[in-house]
N, C-alpha and C positions, 0 to 999 in steps of 0.2 A: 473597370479592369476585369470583372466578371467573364467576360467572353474571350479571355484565353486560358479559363480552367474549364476544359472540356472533360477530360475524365482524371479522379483521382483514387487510392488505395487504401485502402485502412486496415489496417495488422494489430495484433495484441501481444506483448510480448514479454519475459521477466513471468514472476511468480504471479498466481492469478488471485483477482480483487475482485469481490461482490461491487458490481456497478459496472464492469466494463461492457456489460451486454447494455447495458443503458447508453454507455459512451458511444459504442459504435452505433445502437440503432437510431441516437440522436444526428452522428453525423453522415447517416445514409438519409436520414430523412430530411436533413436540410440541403446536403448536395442535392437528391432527386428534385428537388424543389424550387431548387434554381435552376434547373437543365442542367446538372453535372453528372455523368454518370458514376457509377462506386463500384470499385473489386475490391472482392473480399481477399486478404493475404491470408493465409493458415498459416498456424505453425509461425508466427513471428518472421526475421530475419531468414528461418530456412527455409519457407515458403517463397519469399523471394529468387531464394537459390537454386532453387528445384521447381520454381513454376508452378506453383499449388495454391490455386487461387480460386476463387468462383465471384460471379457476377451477380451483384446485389441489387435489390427493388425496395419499395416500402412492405412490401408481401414478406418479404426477406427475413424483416426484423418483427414480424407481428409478434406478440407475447415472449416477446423476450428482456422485457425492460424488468419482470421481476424474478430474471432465473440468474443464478448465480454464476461461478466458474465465465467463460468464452465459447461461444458457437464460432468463433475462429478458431479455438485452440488454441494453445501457446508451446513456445519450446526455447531454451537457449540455445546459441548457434556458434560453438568457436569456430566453425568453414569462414563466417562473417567476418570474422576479427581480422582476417586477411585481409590485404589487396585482390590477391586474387578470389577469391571468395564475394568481392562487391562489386567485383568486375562480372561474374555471375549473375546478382542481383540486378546491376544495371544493364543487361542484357534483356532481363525480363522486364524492365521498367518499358525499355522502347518496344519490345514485342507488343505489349501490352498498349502501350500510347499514355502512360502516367505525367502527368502534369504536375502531380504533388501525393505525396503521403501523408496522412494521418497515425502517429505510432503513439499505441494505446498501451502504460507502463512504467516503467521508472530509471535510475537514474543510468545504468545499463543502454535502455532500450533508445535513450536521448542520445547516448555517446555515439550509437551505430548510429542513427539517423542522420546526424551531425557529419559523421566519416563518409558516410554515402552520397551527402550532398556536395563536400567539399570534392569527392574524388570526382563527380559530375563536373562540377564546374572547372576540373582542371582539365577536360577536355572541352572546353568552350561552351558545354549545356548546363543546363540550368533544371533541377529537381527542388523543388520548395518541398519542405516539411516540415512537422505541427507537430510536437509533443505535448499529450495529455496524461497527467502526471495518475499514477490509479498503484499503491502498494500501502497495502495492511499495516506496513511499520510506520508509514507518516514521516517516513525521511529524505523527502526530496529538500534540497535545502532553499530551491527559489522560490517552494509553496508553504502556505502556513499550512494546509489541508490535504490528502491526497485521498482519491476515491477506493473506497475500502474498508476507509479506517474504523468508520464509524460503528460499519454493520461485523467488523472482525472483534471489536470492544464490546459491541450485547450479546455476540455467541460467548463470547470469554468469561461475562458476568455472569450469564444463564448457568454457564456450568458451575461456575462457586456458588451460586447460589444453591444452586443442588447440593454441592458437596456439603455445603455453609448445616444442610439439613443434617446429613449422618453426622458431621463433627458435633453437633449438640446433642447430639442422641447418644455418643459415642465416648464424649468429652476429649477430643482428640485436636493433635495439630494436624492442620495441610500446610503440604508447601507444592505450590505451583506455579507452574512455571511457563510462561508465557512468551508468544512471538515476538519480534520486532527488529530482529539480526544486531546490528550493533547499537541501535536506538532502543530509550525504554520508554518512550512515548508511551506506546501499547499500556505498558505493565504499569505504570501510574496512573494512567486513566483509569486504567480497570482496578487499578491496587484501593484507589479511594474514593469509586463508584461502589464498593463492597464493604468497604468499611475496612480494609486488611490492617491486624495488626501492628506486619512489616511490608517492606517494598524495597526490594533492593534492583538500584537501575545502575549499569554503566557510565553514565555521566553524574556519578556520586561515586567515589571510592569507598568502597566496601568495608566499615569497622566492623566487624562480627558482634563485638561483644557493646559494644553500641546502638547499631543499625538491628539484632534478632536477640541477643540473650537477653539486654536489658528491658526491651521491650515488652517481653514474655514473661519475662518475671515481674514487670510489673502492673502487666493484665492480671497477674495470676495473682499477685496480692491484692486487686481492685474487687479479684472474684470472680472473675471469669476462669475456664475450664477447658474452651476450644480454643483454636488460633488459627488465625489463618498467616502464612504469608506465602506473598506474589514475588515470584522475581524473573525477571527479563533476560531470555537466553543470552544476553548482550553481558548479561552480569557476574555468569555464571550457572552450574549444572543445579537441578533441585535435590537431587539425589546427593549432591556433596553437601546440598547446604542442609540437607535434611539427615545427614549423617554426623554433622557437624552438631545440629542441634541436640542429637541423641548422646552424642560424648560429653557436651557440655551441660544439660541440663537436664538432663534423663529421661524425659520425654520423646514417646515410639512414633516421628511424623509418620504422616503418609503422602508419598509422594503422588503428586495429577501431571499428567503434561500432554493438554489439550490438543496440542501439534497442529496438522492442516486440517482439525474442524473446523479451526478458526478463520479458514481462507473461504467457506463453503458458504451456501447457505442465501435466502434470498435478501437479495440488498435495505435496508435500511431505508425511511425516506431520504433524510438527508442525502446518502451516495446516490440515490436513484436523481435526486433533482439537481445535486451536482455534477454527475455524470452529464445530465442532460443538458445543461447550460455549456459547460467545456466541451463538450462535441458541436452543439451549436458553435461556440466562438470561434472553433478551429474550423471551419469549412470559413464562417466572414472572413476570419484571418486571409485564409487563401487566396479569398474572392477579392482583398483589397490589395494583393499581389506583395505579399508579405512572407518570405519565408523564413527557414530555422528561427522559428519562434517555439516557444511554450506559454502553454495556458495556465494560467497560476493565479492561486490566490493570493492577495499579496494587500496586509491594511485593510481585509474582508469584503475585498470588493476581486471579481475578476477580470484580469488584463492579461495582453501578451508580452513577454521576456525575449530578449535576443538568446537565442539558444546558449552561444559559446559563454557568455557573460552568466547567464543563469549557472551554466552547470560549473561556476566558479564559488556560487553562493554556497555560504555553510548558514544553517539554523541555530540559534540561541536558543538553545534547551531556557525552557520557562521553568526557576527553580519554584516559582510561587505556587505553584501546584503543590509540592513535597512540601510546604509550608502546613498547606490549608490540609495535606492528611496527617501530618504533624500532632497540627493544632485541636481537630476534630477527632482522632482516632485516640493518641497517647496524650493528650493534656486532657481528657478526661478521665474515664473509668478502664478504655480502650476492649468496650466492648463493641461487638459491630450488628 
């Protein structure tokens, strides 16, 4: 079924992820490879809209599997959210001669691709497309993994670690405050990769005097001096919880809020070789005449999802994590 994917698109779309320059240069270099050819979309969804595309080779993608951010560029696009607007889109698909899209991003960038393919089909054609899941927070819910994640959690650790240094010198609390929108994936990983005192995440409702006073207080009778806590934009502001600490226990935090350093930065192995394998799958996906699929890890193996069914899936926050920083941080001395 390979020889009726003659040429397909690849866009990047949504907040941008270390590893999507690995995603796309994985799936230009397996299309070129089979005789497919590849256009680049810019600018996500409103490249489509406006025709702002370039033509891709293996020259294309050279040294770009360890640079962070998109040489596509990314952009959100409410024109898209319309009918009219994908009527636009699908305009350029046929200018162009598109057999199938490749959309590199999350759970946004799925919905359009999805709306795009269904409004095709209700004019009797047919546009396949491949969602590869790639955002920093880790909340796509049909994947257990999404590319980013990995290399957004050692910039986040590097900086506490840094900070980890003046707070001992200074004997001071941090509280920082970390990515991950309404997920705290993020801010747990990195909250007990650091040893954090506290961690306050969204999918745990927040006791204050539980979840930060208790815990501080009882670092601080064990004999500790510094603290740290991490908490997930999802959970709340650090500057409230950092004001909060100061009313309640007298201690002057100081507030980090690493922001989109955390998006930057060159990808991690893990994203680079995950990148790499989900750009590959999604070009075979295509090639076995498969569309509105997603590529997902799913039971640590990767496979393709029916798009509509996928983006029905929710994720089971793993509380055993918050367990195992629990167990390790505050049932000892809860120094870090």
């Amino acid at each position: 079924m390979g020889d009726k994917i003659r040429r397909i698109g690849v866009l990047t779309s949504g907040g941008d992820a270390p590893g999507m320059n690995a995603a796309v240069r994985a799936v230009v270099r397996t299309a070129i490879g089979n005789g497919i050819e590849c256009i680049g979309i810019r600018r996500g969804w409103s490249g489509l809209i406006n025709s702002d595309f370039v033509r891709l080779d293996s020259t294309s993608v050279s040294h770009i599997i360890n640079r962070g951010g998109t040489i596509l560029y990314t952009a959100r696009c409410e024109e898209f959210l319309d009918p009219a607007g994908r009527d636009k889109a699908i305009a350029t698909c046929k200018l162009l001669g598109l057999d199938g899209i490749v959309a590199i991003g999350g759970d946004g960038t799925f919905r359009g691709a999805l709306a795009l393919s269904r409004q095709v089909a209700e004019r009797g054609q047919k546009l396949d497309v491949i969602g590869i899941p790639a955002t920093i927070d880790n909340d796509i819910g049909c994947s257990y993994y999404t590319i980013g994640f990995d290399t957004a959690c050692n910039t986040a650790i590097e900086c506490i670690d840094k900070l980890r240094d003046t707070m001992q010198s200074h004997e001071r609390c941090s509280v920082v405050e970390v990515m991950g929108r309404h997920a705290g994936y993020l801010a747990l990983y990195v909250g007990t990769a650091v040893g954090a005192t506290a961690v306050l995440i969204p999918e745990r409702p927040v006791d204050f005097e539980r979840d930060v006073v208790d815990k501080i207080r009882r670092a601080r009778l064990a004999g500790t001096t510094h603290y740290m806590v991490v908490v997930a934009e999802g959970a709340g502001s650090a500057f409230e919880i950092a004001t909060r600490i100061h009313d309640e226990i007298g201690i002057d935090p100081r507030v980090t809020v690493p922001g989109h350093i955390q998006r930057g930065g060159a990808p991690s192995a893990r994203d680079r070789e995950t990148a790499s394998r989900m750009g590959y799958m999604a070009v075979q996906t295509l090639m076995e005449g498969k569309g509105n699929r997603i590529i997902a890890v799913q039971r640590g193996r990767l496979g393709d999802l029916d798009m509509e069914e996928a983006l029905t899936m929710t994720k089971e926050f793993d509380m055993s994590l918050y367990a195992v920083l629990e167990a390790v941080t505050n049932g000892g001395s809860s120094r870090f």
